[in-house]
N, C-alpha and C positions, 0 to 999 in steps of 0.2 A: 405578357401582353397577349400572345397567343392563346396560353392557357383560358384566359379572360372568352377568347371570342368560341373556344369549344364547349367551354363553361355557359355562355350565354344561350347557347344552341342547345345543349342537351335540356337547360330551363326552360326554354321555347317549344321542345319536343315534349317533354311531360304534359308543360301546361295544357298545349291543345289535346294530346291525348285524352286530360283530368275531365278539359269541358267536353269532349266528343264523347267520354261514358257518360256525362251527365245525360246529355242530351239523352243518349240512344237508352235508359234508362227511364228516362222519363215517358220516351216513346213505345217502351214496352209496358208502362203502368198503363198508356192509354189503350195501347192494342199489345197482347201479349205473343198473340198470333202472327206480329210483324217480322217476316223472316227476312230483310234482309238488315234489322235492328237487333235480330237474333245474332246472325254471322258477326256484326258489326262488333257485338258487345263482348260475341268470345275470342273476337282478334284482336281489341283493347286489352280483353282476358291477360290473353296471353302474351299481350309487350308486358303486363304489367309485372307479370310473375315470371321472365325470364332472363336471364344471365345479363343482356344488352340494359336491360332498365337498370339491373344493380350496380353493373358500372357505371350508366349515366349518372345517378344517382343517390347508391347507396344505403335507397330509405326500403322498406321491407314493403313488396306489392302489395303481398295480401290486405297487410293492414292499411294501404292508403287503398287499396276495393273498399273493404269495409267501411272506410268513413265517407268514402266519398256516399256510398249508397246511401249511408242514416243522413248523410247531408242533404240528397235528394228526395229521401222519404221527409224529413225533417220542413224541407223547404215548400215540400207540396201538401202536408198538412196544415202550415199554414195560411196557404193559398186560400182555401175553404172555408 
């Protein structure tokens, strides 16, 4: 049961991470120059690719950067 509710928490902690690099990706397609979406996106950087995310998780950072980004290049070309 407990398991369950630390479980749900570290799901919770990803997810808004996943949308908060979204976001702050999409805001540097718009302004690249945007420094505080700079900071933003190498402090996501770096939950993503460190010890605390592999244990919430499990799953490999790098590779969910990666897709999350073709998700967002993906999503804003066919915006246009």
């Amino acid at each position: 049961m407990i398991e369950n509710v630390f479980q749900n928490l570290a799901n919770a902690i990803i997810i808004q991470a996943a949308k908060d690099y979204r976001i702050v990706i999409r805001m540097l397609a718009k302004n690249p120059q945007h420094s505080r979406a700079m900071e933003e996106k190498k402090e996501l950087e770096d939950f993503f690719l460190s010890e605390w995310f592999k244990t919430l998780s499990g799953v490999n950072g790098e590779i969910l950067l990666k897709k999350l980004e073709q998700e967002v290049r993906h999503d804003s070309k066919r915006a246009f």
